[in-house]
Every structure is written in structure tokens, then in C-alpha cells.
C-alpha angles and dihedrals in degrees: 000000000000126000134188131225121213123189130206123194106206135175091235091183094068087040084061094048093057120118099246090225097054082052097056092048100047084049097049083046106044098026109052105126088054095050083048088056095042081047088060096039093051084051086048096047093034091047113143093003129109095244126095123176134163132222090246083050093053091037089055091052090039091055090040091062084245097105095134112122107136114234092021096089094119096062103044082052090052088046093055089045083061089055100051090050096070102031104039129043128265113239125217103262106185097115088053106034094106115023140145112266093237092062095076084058087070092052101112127217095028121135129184093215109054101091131123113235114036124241130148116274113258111252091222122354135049092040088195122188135176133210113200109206097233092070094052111114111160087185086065104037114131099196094189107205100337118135122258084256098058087047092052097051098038087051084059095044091054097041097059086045086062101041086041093043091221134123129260113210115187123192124198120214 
């Protein structure tokens, strides 16, 4: 099976300084078709139990700091991949759409836990991983069994995160 990352760099510091409630609405705005797809996920996922929560229910919690809710992971992650749509930049991803899902395994500095707002981390898909730019050194990558053309984009992907001092977030589905 083949799977596809997509990276984001995003300026996570003015992520962080925006007003929670301009952020809801620019998602609800900007992002309907994805909440719509969340929407049908949580049914999926929710199907025969007595809770019932929206995407607009789980961003207002993510953005609250209260995204907590165990087993919903993959929709929080899906949530945050919205955000970043709109306030980060898409990167170009060719060299990674498709890829092997162990590939995303070789890419140095990531961490699963640097992200700005908290969530549980989602038990299959979004595999979702940052990259803080103060943990990128090229000198000192060890790119494990990635192509020369992986190696080649990501090296651009993590270049413009140091010189721009922003975040890249990458998420794997």
C-alpha cells in the first residue's frame, strides 16, 4: 500500500497569537468540505455509542487547549492539518506522494510531540510529525534509506524552516 506525506511550514508563533475564535471561524470558513469529512469519520468511528460530537465541537476544544478526548485522535490530527492549511504553506511534496510508509521513519529532527496545540495522538492515521527549526542540522542528518530525491526535497523543506525560523509539520496518510 502506498501512502503520501504532505508538509506544511508554518510560523507557529503567529499560529499561537491568533485569537482562538478568529481561528474557528476561518476554519469553519475556509475548511468546510474537511469538517464534512471529519463529520463522517467521527459517525464512522461513533457508530452504535451514545456520543455524538462535531468537528466544530473537537476544533473548539483543540483550540481551547482541552483536546483531550481519548480514541479521537484522528480527527483532532485531521483538524490541525486544516489549520495548517490555511495558515502555513503547502510544500511541494513529489518527491513524497507516494511514498513507503517507512520512509517517513528516516526523516531526521521530527518529533511527535512538538506541536502547539495538545491531542492525543491518533492510533493509525494522520501520522502527523514537527520539526522545530531549532533542531535542524543538515551537517548532522542521517537520512536512513531515502532516494536521492527525497533527500533532495526534504533538504529544501528543512532549509527554508531554518532561514525562515517556522515549523514544518508533516503528516503521513
Amino acid at each position: 500500500m502506498s501512502y503520501g506525506v504532505m508538509a506544511y511550514l508554518v510560523d507557529t508563533q503567529a499560529l499561537l497569537n491568533t485569537p482562538a475564535r478568529v481561528l474557528f471561524e476561518e476554519v469553519n470558513l475556509k475548511c468546510a468540505r474537511e469538517l464534512r469529512e471529519i463529520n463522517s469519520m467521527l459517525e464512522d468511528h461513533l457508530d452504535g455509542g451514545n456520543e455524538q460530537v462535531s468537528a466544530s465541537d473537537l476544533l473548539k476544544e483543540l483550540l481551547s487547549g482541552e483536546g483531550n478526548r481519548a480514541g479521537l485522535g484522528f480527527a483532532y490530527g485531521y483538524l490541525f492539518k486544516a489549520i495548517c492549511e490555511i495558515k502555513g504553506r503547502f510544500l511541494n511534496n513529489s518527491a513524497w506522494y507516494p511514498c513507503d510508509m517507512d520512509n517517513l521513519y528516516d526523516i531526521p529532527f521530527t518529533s511527535m510531540m512538538n506541536m502547539p496545540y495538545k491531542f492525543p495522538i491518533p492510533d493509525d492515521f494522520p501520522a502527523i510529525f514537527s520539526i522545530a527549526p531549532d533542531s535542524i542540522n543538515t551537517d548532522e542528518a542521517d537520512y536512513g534509506e531515502l532516494d536521492q530525491t527525497q533527500i533532495a526535497q526534504l533538504e529544501s523543506w528543512l532549509s527554508e524552516a531554518k532561514v525562515k525560523n517556522q515549523h514544518l509539520y508533516i503528516f503521513l496518510h
